[in-house]
C-alpha positions in Angstrom: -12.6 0.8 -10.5 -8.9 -0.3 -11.3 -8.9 -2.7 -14.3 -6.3 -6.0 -13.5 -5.4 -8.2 -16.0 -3.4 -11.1 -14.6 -0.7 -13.0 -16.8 0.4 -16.2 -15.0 0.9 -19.5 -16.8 -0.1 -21.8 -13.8 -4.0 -21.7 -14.3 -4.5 -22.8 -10.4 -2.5 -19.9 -9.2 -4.2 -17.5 -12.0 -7.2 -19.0 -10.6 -6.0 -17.5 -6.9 -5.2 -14.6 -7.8 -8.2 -13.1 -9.6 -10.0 -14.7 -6.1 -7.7 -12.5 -3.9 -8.0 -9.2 -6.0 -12.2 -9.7 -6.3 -11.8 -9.5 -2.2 -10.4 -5.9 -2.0 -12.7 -3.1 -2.6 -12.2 -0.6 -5.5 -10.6 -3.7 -8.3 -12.2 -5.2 -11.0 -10.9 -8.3 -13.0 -10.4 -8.1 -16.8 -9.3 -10.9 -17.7 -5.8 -13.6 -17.7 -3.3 -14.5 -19.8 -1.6 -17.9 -19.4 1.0 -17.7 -22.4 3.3 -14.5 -24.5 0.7 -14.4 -27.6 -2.3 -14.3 -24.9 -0.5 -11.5 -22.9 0.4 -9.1 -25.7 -3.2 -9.3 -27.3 -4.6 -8.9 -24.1 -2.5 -5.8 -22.5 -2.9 -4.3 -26.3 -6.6 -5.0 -26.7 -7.6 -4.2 -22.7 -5.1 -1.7 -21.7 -5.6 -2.2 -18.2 -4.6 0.1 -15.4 -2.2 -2.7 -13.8 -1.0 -6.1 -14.4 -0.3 -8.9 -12.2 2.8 -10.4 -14.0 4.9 -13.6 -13.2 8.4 -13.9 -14.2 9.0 -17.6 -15.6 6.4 -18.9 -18.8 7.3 -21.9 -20.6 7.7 -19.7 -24.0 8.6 -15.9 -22.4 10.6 -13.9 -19.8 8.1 -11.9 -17.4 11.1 -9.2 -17.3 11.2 -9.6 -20.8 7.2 -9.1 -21.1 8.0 -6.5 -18.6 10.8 -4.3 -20.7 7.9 -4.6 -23.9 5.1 -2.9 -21.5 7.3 0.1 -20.6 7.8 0.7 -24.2 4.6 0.2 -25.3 2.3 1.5 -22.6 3.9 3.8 -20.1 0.6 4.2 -18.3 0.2 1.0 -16.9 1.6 -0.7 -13.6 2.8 -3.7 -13.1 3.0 -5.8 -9.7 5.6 -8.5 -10.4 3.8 -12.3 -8.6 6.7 -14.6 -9.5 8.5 -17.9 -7.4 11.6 -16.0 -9.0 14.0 -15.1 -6.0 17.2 -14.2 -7.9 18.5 -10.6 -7.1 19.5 -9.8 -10.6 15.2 -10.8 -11.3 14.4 -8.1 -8.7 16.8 -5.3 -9.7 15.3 -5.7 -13.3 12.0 -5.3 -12.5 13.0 -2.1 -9.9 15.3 -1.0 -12.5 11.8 -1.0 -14.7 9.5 0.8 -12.7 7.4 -2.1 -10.9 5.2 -0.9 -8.1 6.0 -4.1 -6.3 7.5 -7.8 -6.0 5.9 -10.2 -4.3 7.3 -13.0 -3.8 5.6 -17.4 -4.0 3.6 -18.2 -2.4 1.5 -15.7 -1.6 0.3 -14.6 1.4 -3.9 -13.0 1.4 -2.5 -10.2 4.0 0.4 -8.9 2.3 -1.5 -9.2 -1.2 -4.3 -7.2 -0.2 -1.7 -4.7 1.7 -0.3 -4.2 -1.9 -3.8 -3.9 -3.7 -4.5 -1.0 -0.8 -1.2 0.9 -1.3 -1.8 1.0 -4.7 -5.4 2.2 -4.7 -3.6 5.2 -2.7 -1.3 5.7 -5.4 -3.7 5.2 -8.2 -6.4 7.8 -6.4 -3.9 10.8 -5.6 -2.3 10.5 -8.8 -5.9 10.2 -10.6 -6.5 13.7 -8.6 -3.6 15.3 -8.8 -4.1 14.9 -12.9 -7.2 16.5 -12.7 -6.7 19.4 -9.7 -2.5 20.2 -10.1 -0.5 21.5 -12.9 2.6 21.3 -10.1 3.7 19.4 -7.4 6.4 20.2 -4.4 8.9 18.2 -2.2 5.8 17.3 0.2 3.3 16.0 -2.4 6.0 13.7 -3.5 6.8 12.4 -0.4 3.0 11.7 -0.1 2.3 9.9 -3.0 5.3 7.6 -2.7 4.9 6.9 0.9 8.1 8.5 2.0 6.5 9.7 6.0 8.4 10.2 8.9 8.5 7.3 11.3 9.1 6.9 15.0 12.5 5.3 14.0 13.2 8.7 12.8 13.5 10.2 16.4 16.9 10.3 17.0 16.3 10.2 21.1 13.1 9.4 23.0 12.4 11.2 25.6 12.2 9.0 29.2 9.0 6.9 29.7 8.5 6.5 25.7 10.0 3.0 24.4 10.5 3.1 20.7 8.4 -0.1 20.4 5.1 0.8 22.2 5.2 4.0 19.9 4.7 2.1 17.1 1.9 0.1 18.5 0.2 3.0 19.1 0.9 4.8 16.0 -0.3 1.7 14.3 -3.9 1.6 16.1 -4.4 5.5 15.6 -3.7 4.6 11.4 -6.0 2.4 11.8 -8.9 4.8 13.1 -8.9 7.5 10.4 -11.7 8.6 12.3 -10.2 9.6 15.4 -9.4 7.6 18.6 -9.5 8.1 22.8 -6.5 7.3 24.6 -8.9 4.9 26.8 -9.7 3.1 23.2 -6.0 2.8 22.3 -4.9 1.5 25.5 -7.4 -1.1 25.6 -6.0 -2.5 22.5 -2.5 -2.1 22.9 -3.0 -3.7 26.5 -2.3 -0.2 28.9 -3.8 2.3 31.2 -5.4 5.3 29.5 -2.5 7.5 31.1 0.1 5.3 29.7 -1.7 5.7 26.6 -2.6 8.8 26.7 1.3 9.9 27.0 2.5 8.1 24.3 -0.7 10.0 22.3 0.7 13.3 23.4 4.2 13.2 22.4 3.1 11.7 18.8 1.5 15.3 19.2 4.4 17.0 19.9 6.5 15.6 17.1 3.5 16.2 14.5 2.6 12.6 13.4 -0.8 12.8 15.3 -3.9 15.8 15.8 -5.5 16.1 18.9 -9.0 17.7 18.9 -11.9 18.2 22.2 -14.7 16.1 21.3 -17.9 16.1 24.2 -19.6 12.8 25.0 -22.7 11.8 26.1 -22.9 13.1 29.3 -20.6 16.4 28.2 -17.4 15.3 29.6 -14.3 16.6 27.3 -12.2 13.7 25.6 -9.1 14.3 23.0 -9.9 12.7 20.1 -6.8 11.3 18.0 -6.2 11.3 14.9 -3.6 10.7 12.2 -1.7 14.1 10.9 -2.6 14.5 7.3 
């Protein structure tokens, strides 16, 4: 489980927050802070794995708070929550290693799509400290998310529009255990041949295996799934 400690001085939003992060699977809450002498004696006491930090308190700088964590305890992450919308507020906490800014008020969906990305991060880096000694270019690009897109294709070839490619790149991320092209253009809203063309040239560029799976009544159908 990854341990949260949330430091926010607005007990209602506090009070949101610990909700939100009880919803998503694999976080524990372990406690909130509401003031400076609160969050010092609780990050130093609790050590948790990551904090949920604002920037503004009535009697301390988040970024401030911030600067005092990467001194102290280099092995905890911190997700900045703040209302604060200033540039020079988001190239400090960049500049000192956040994992993310999100911005007041907070939407559920992109909190919990931080929370997931995080558990990603946290996992591989929790095996790669147990199973690797090294790392190359490719593990790198994994753990910080750095994956080739359909944006990346400098020309499409005809029939393939850049924007139906991503909705079915989305829906076959979405089905780590594999997908039909019948199943994927029912929910993007096409014919199975549509789909299944856009399925084969994801193929083609490497983003997406395609392996022979036999149904019911033994009739062949690719099954798709998500390179890597």
């Amino acid at each position: 489980m990854i341990r949260v400690l949330i430091i926010e001085d607005d007990r209602r939003i506090a009070e949101i927050n610990r909700r939100f992060v009880e919803k998503v699977n694999g976080y524990e809450m372990v406690g909130i802070a509401t003031n400076a002498e609160e969050a010092r004696e609780l990050t130093e006491v609790l050590q948790p794995d990551v904090l949920l930090l604002d920037v503004y308190f009535p009697d301390m700088n988040g970024l401030s708070f911030l600067k005092w964590v990467r001194e102290h305890f280099s092995n905890i992450d911190i997700i900045m929550i703040t209302a604060a919308r200033e540039v020079d507020a988001l190239r400090q906490a960049l500049h000192r290693g956040v994992f993310d800014y999100i911005i007041k008020p907070i939407m559920f969906d992109r909190f919990v799509e931080t929370l997931n990305r995080y558990k990603e991060y946290y996992d591989k880096m929790q095996q790669w400290v147990k199973e690797k000694e090294w790392i190359d270019q490719e593990d790198v690009d994994e753990l910080i998310g750095r994956e080739l897109t359909v944006r990346d294709q400098p020309v499409l070839p005809k029939g393939i529009h850049p924007l139906t490619l991503e909705k079915v790149l989305a829906v076959v991320k979405q089905c780590p255990e594999g997908i039909t092209a019948e199943e994927v253009g029912r929910q993007i809203g096409t014919s199975r041949t549509t789909a299944r063309r856009y399925l084969e040239y994801l193929v083609s560029i490497g983003q997406v295996t395609a392996d022979i799976a036999y149904g019911s009544v033994g009739r062949p159908e690719r099954i798709y799934r998500r390179k890597g």
